[in-house]
KEGUDO-807923 format. One line per 2 residues: number of its first residue (from 1); for each residue y, x, z of C-alpha. Coordinates in nm, 4 decimals. Layout:
BEGIN
NUM> Y/X/Z  ...
This chain:
BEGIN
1> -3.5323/0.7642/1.8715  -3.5883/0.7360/1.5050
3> -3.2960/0.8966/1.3007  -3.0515/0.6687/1.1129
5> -3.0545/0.7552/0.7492  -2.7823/0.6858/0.4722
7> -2.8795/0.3733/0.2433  -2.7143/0.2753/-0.0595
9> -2.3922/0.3625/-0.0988  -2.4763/0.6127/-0.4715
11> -2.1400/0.5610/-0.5818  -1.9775/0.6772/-0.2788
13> -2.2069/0.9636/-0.2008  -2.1440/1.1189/-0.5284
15> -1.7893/1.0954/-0.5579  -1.7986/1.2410/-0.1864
17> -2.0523/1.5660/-0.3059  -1.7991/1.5959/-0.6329
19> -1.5130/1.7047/-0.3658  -1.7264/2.0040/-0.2098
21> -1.7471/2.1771/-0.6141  -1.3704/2.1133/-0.7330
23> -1.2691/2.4791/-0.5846  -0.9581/2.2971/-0.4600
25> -0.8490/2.1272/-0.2176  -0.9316/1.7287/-0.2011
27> -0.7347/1.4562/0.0550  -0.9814/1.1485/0.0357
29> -0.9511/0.8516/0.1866  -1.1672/0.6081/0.2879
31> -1.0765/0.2640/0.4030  -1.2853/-0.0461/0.5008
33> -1.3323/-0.2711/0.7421  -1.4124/-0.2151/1.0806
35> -1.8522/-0.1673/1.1567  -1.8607/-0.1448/0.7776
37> -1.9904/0.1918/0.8668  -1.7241/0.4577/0.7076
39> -1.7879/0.6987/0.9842  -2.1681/0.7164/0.8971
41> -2.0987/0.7849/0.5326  -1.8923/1.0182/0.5957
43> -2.0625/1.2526/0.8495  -2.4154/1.2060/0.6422
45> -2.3090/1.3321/0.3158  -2.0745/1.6251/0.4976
47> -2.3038/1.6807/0.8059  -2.3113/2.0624/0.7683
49> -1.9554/2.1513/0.5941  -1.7351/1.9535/0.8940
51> -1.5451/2.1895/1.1043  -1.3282/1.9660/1.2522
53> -1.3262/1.5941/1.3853  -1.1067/1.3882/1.5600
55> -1.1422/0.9916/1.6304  -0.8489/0.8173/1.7296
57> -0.8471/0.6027/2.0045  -0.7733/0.2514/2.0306
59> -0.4007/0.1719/2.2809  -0.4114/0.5104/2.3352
61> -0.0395/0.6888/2.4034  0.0424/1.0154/2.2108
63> -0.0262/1.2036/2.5376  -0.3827/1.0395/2.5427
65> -0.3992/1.1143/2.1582  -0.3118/1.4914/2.2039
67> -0.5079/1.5309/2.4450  -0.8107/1.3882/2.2786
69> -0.6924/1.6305/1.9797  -0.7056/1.9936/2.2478
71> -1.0375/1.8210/2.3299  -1.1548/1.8036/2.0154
73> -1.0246/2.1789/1.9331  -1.1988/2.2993/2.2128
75> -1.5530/2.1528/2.1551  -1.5107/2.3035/1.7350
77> -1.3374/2.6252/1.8032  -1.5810/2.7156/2.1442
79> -1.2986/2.9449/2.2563  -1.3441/3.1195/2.5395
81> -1.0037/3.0387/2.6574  -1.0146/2.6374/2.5963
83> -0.6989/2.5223/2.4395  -0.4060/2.3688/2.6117
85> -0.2662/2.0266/2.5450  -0.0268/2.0482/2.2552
87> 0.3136/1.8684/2.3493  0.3785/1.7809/1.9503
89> 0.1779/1.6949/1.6593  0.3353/1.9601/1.4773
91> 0.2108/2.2040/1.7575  -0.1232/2.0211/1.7596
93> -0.1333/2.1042/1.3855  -0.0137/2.4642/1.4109
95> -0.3175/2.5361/1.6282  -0.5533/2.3549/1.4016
97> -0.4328/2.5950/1.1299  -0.5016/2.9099/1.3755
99> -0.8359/2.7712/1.4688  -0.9131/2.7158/1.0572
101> -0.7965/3.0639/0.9478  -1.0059/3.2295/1.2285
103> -1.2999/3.1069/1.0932  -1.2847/3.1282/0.7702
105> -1.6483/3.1101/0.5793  -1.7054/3.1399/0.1944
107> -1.8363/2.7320/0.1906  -1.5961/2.4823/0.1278
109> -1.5044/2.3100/0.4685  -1.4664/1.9438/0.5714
111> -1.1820/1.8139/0.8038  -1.2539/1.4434/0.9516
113> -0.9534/1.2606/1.0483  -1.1226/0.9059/1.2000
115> -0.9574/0.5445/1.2670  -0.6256/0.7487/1.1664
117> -0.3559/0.4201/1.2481  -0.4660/0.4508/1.6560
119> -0.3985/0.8491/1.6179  -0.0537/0.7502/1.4514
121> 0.1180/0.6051/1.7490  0.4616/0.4370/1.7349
123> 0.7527/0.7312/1.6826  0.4449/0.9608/1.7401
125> 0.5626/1.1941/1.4594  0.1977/1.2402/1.3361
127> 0.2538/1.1758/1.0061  0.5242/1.4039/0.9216
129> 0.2951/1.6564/1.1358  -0.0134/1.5719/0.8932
131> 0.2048/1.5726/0.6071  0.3041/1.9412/0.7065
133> -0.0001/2.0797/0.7783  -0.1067/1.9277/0.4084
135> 0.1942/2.0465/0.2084  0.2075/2.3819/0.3846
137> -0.1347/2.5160/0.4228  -0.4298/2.3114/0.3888
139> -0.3381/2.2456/-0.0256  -0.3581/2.6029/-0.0685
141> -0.7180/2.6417/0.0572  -0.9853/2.5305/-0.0639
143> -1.1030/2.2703/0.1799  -1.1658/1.8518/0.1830
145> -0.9719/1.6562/0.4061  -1.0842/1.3541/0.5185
147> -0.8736/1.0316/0.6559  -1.0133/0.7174/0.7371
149> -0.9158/0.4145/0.8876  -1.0289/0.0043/0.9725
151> -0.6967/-0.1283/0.9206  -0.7312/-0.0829/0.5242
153> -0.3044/-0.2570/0.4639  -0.1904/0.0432/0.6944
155> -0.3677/0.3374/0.5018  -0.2520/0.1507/0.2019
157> 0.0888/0.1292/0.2898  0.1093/0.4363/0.5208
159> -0.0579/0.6818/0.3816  -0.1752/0.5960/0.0276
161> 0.1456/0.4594/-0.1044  0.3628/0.7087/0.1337
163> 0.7006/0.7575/0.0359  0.7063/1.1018/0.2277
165> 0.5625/1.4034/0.2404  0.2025/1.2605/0.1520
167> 0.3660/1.0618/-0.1771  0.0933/1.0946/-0.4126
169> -0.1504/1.3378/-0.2399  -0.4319/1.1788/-0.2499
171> -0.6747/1.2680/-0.4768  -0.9697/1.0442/-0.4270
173> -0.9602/0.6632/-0.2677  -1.3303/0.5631/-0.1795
175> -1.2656/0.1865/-0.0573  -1.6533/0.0883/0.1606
177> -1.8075/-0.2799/0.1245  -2.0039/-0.4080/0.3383
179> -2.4092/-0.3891/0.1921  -2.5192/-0.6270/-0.1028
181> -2.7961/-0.8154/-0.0883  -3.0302/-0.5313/-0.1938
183> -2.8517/-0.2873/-0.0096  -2.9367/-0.4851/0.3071
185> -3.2766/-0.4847/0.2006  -3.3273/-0.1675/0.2121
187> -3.1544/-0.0805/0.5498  -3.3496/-0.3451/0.7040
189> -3.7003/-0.1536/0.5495  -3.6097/0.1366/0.6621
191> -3.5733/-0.0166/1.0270  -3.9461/-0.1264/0.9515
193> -3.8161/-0.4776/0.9056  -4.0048/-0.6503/0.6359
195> -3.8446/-0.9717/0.5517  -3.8826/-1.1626/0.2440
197> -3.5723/-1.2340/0.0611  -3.5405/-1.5940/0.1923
199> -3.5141/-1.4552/0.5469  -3.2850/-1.1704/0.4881
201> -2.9976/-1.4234/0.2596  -2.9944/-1.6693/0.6219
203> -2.9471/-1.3413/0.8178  -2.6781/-1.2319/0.5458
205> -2.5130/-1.5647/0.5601  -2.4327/-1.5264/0.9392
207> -2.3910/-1.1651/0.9874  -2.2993/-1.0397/0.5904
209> -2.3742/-0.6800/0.4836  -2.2661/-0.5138/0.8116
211> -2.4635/-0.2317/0.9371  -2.3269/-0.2295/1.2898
213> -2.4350/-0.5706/1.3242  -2.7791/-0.6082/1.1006
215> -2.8955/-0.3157/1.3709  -2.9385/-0.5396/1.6760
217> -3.2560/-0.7084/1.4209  -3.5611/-0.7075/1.5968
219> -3.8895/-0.6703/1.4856  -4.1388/-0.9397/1.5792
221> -3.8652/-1.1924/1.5791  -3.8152/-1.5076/1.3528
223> -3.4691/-1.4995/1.1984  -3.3504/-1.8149/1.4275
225> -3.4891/-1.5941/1.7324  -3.2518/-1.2911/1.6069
227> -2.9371/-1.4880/1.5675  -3.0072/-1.6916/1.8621
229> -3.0310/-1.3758/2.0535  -2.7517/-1.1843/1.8777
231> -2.5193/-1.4664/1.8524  -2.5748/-1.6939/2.1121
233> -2.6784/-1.5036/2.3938  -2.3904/-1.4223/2.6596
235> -2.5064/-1.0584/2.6123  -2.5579/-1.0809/2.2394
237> -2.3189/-0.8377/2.0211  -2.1928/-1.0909/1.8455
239> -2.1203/-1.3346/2.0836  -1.7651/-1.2308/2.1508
241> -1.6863/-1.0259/1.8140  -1.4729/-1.2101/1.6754
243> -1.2009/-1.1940/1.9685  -1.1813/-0.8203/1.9641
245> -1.2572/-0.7595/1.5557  -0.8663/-0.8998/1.4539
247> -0.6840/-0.7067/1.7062  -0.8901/-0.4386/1.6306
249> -0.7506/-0.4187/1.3112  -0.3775/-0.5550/1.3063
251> -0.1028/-0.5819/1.5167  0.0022/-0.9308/1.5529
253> -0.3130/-1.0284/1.5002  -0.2683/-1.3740/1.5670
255> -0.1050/-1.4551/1.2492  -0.4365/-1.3073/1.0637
257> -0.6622/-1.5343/1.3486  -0.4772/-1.8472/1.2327
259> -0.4734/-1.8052/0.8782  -0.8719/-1.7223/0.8960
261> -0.8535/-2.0684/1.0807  -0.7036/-2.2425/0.8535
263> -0.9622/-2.0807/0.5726  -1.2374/-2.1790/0.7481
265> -1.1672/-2.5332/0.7786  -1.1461/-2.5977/0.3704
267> -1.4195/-2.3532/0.2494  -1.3067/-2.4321/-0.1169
269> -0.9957/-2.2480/-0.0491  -0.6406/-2.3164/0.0301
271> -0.3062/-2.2552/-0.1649  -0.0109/-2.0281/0.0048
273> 0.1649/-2.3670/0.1207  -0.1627/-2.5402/0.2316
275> -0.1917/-2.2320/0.4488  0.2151/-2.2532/0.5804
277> 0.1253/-2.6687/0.6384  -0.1508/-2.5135/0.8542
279> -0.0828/-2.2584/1.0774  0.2942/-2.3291/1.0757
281> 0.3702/-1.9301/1.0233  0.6772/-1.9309/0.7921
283> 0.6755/-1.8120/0.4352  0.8040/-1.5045/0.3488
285> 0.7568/-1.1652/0.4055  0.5149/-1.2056/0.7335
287> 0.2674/-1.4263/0.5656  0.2412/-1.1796/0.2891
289> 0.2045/-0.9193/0.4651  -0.0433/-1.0973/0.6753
291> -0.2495/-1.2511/0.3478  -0.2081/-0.8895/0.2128
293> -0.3878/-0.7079/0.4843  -0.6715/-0.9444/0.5395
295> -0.7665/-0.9301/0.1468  -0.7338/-0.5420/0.1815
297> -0.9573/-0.5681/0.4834  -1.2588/-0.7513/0.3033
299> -1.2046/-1.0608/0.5368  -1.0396/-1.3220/0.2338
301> -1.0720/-1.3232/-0.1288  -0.7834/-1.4110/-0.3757
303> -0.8665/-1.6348/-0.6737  -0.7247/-1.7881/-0.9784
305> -0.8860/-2.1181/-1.0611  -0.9665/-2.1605/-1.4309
307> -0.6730/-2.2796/-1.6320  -0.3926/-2.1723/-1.3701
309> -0.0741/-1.9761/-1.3404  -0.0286/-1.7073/-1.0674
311> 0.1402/-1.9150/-0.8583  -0.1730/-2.1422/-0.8056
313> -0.3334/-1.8023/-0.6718  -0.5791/-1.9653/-0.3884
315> -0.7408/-1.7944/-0.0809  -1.0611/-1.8329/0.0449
317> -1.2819/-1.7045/0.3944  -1.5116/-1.4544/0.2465
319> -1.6306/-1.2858/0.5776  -1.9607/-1.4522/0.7010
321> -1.9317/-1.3884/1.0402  -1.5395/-1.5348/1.0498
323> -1.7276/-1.8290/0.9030  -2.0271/-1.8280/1.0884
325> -1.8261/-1.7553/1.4818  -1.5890/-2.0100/1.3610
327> -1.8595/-2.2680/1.2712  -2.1187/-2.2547/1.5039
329> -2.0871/-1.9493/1.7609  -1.7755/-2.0795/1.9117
331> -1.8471/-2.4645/1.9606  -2.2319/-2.4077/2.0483
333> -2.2565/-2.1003/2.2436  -2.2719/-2.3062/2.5982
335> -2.5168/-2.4708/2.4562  -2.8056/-2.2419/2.6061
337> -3.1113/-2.0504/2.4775  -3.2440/-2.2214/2.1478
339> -2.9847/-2.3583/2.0131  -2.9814/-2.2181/1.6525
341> -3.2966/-2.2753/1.6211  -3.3003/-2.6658/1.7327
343> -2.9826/-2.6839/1.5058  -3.1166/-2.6110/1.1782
345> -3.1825/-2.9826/1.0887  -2.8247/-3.0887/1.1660
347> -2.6167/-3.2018/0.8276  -2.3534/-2.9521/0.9437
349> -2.5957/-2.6551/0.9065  -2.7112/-2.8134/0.5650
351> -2.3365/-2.8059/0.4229  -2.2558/-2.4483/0.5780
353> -2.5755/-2.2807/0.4440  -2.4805/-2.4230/0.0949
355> -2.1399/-2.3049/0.1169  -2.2590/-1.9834/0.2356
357> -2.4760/-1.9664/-0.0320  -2.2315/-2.0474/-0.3259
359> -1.9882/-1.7457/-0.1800  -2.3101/-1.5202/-0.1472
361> -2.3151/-1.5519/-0.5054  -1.9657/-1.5171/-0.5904
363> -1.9711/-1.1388/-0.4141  -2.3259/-1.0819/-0.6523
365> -2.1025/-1.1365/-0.9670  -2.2451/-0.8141/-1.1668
367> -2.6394/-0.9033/-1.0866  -2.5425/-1.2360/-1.1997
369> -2.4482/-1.1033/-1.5416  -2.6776/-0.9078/-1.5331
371> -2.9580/-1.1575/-1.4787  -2.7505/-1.3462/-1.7469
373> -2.8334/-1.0191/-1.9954  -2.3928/-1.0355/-2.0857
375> -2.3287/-0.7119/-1.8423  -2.1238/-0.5604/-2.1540
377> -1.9710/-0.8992/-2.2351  -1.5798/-0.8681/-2.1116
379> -1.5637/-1.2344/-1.8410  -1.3310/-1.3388/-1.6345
381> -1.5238/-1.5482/-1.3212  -1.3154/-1.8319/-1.1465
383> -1.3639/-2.1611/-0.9861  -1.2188/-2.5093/-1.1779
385> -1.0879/-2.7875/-0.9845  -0.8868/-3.0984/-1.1452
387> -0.7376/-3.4117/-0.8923  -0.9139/-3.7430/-1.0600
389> -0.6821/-4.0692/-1.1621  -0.7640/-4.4635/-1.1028
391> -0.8418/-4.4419/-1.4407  -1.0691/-4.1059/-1.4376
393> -1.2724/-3.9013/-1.1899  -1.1730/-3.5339/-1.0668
395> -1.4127/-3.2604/-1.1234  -1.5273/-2.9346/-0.9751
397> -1.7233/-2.6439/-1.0438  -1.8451/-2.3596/-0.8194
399> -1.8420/-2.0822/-1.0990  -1.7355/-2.0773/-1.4124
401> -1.7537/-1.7247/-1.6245  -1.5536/-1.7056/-1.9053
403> -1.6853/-1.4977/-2.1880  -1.5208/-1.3190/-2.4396
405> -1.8380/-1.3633/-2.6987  -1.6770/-1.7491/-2.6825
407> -1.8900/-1.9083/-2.3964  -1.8534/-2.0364/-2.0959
409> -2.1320/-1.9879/-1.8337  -2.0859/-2.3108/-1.6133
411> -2.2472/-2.2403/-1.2780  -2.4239/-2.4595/-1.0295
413> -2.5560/-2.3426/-0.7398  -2.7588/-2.4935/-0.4919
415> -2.9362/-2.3141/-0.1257  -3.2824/-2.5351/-0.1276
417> -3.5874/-2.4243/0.0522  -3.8152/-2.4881/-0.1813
419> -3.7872/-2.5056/-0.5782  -3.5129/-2.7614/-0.6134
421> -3.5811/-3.0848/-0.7915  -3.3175/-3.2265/-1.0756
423> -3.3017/-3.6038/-1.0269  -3.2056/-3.8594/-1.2562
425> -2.8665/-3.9478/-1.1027  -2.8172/-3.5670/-1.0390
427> -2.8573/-3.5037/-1.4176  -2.6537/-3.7719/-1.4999
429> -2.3744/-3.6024/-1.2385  -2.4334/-3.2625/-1.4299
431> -2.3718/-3.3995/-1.7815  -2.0248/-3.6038/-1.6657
433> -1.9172/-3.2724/-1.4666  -1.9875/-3.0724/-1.7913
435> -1.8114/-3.3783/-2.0125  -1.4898/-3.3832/-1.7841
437> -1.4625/-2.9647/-1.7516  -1.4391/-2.9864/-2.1690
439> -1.1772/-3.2622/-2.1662  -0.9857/-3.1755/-1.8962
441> -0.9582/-2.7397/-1.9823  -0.9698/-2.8685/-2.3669
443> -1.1834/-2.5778/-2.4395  -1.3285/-2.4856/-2.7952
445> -1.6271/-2.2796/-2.6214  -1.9486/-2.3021/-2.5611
447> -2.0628/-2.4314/-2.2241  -2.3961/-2.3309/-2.1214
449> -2.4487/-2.4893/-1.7817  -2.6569/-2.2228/-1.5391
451> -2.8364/-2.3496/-1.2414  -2.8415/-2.0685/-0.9543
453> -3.0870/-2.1807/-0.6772  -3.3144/-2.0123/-0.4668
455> -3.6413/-2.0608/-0.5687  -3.5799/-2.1949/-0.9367
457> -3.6008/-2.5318/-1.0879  -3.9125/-2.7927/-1.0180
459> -3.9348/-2.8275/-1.4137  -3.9345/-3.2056/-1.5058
461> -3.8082/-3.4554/-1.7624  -3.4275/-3.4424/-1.6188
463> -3.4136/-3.0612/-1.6121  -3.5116/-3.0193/-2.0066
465> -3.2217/-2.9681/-2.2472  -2.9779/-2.9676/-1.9484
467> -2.9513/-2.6347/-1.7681  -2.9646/-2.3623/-2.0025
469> -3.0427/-2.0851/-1.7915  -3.1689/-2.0540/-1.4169
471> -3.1541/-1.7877/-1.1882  -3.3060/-1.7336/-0.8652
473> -3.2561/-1.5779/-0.4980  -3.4480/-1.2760/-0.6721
475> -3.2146/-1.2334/-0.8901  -2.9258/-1.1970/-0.6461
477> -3.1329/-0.8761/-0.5428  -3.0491/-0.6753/-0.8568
């Protein structure tokens, strides 16, 4: 089996490597969401420095837990007298620290502490114990610890922002995204899957930059075969993902499940009390909480719209999968072999691919600007939406970035496939959108409208001296 190398991921790599020269000791976290692939990054960069590891385990009791732990001990330490089941977490701890000071080596040493909230059990005492065995002897040696967890609100709140004995211990936060674009470009080359850019954005758009489940690709398969197969299939990985990936992550999790519901069903976004008229979950604290942990999870985005106080903060479904499962997966799956790929002509798969495409772009904000040549310009990015009158029409705008050089980038953005064609009525469409944004924000900027599309503008007589600058699918790519 060929070996699984890291891709990507510079940034975290080298702020991981940093930890192993400080010649002190380093508590890092690292939170994302779950298949995101935390556990890879962490055990490639510190392959040969870990000398201990524990996972937790998922419903596990703090018996099961501690006895994973004496397992774990046992495997590391290779006594010849295996360790006994720890009754505590203190005691568990103790006899990490007798295992650690046993073997002491000149290199700088690596303990893993993985999916951390299932190893924290209810009244478990484990994080007192951790926060002992940091305070008392594991900040005095030189030595990287390593927690990480999927349920990114509870390291947050539990560990991060602890009001204990881990207040303000932790010395480096390293918070994993799924792959970009590029990034899943890459990973799928070094799989031997060579797919032109087209191909890989339609696998994106239904799967997003998640390792775990870009792996199940097949070579020798059209991308409708590979999510037909991976998706649609009773045996396919993804079939059934989304009923175990919320509870995975939160308790409760059917307050997270509805509010992703409700998401899904406006993919412009909803407001706090659009979401309350939706899933009926009361407001206050719960549905804070709740909205909290899913943006800290990767799964919804908070946004301003242009123009707006905080209190018109919107919400929208940013995981591709969520949107995909809830889309397609769950109303055609009975539908038999095929069915993706004999759905592709359907309006509904027209309107979800553009949607799709639009957030896409919205997560590729600093190639954008980049592709825009204003990298080093300060922006703000944000959507604009005003309610027409009987006397005037509404308007709104998938992107706007708002430039502190005094322009406004107005984006449109369009999935085609093929170089997408500007028609007379269109144009005319573009110039009253452009006409109502200035009279309705009553700005004193410059608008430059931007056309993001996949292959680029068909260049004709309606395209000239409207769209100031177009980017492409390429660009998207870095």
């Amino acid at each position: 089996m060929k070996k699984s190398i890291l891709i990507g991921r510079e940034k975290e790599v080298a702020a991981l490597q940093s930890l192993l020269t400080t010649g002190e000791a380093e508590l890092v976290s690292v939170i994302g969401r779950r298949r995101v692939g935390k556990t890879f990054l962490v055990q490639s960069v510190y392959a040969k420095r870990i000398a201990f590891e524990i996972t937790g385990m998922q419903n596990a009791s703090t018996k099961e837990q501690l006895e994973n732990f004496a397992i774990a001990l046992n495997l590391y330490s290779k006594s010849a007298l295996p360790v006994q089941t720890p009754k505590t977490w203190l005691e568990a701890f103790r006899l990490l620290i007798l295992y650690l000071e046993s073997t002491a080596i000149s290199q700088k040493r690596v303990i893993f502490f993985d999916e951390m909230p299932w190893l924290a059990t209810h009244r478990s005492g484990f994080l007192n114990a951790f926060g002992f065995f940091w305070n008392s002897w594991a900040v005095k040696n030189n030595i990287v610890v390593v927690i990480c967890g999927s349920a990114a609100s509870w390291m947050i709140q539990k560990v991060v922002h602890n009001k204990g004995g881990l207040y303000n211990r932790i010395t480096k936060r390293i918070h994993l995204r799924p792959f970009s674009l590029y990034e899943t470009e890459l990973y799928l080359k070094s799989r031997g899957l060579h797919l032109n850019r087209y191909q890989i954005t339609e696998l994106y758009m239904a799967m997003g930059g998640i390792a775990h489940y870009l792996k199940e690709i097949q070579l020798g398969e059209s991308v409708a075969q590979n999510i037909d197969r991976i998706c649609f299939d009773p045996g396919g990985p993804l079939y059934d993902e989304f009923g175990q990936l919320y509870p995975a992550l939160f308790d409760q999790a059917e307050n997270h499940i509805a509010v992703v519901r409700a998401l899904a069903s406006k993919r412009s976004g909803l407001s706090r009390s659009e979401i309350i008229d939706i899933t009926k979950i009361a407001n206050g604290g719960g549905l804070s909480k709740t909205l909290e942990e899913l943006h800290h999870s990767g799964f919804i985005a908070e946004y301003l719209p242009f123009g707006r106080q905080k209190r018109d903060t919107m919400y929208r479904l940013t995981d591709e999968y969520s949107l995909f499962y809830l889309t397609f997966i769950e109303t055609l799956r009975l539908e038999g072999a095929g069915v993706w790929r004999s759905f592709q002509q359907k309006p509904s798969y027209h309107a979800w691919s553009g949607y799709s495409f639009e957030s896409i772009c919205l997560k590729h904000l600093p190639e954008i600007k980049k592709a825009l040549g204003i990298s080093g310009i300060y922006s703000n990015s944000s959507t604009f939406y005003h309610k027409g009158s009987s006397s005037m029409d509404g308007c709104q705008i998938d992107l706007l970035i708002d430039r502190d050089d005094r322009v406004i980038n107005l984006c449109e953005i369009k999935w085609a496939g093929s170089e997408y064609i500007i028609t007379k009525s269109y144009a005319e469409e573009l110039r009253k959108k452009m006409a109502l944004f200035k009279h309705y924000s009553k700005t004193k900027k410059q608008v430059f409208l931007t056309f993001i599309s996949t292959y680029g503008l068909l260049q004709n007589e309606h395209s000239q001296g409207l769209v100031d600058k177009e980017l492409r699918l390429d660009d998207l790519f870095g």
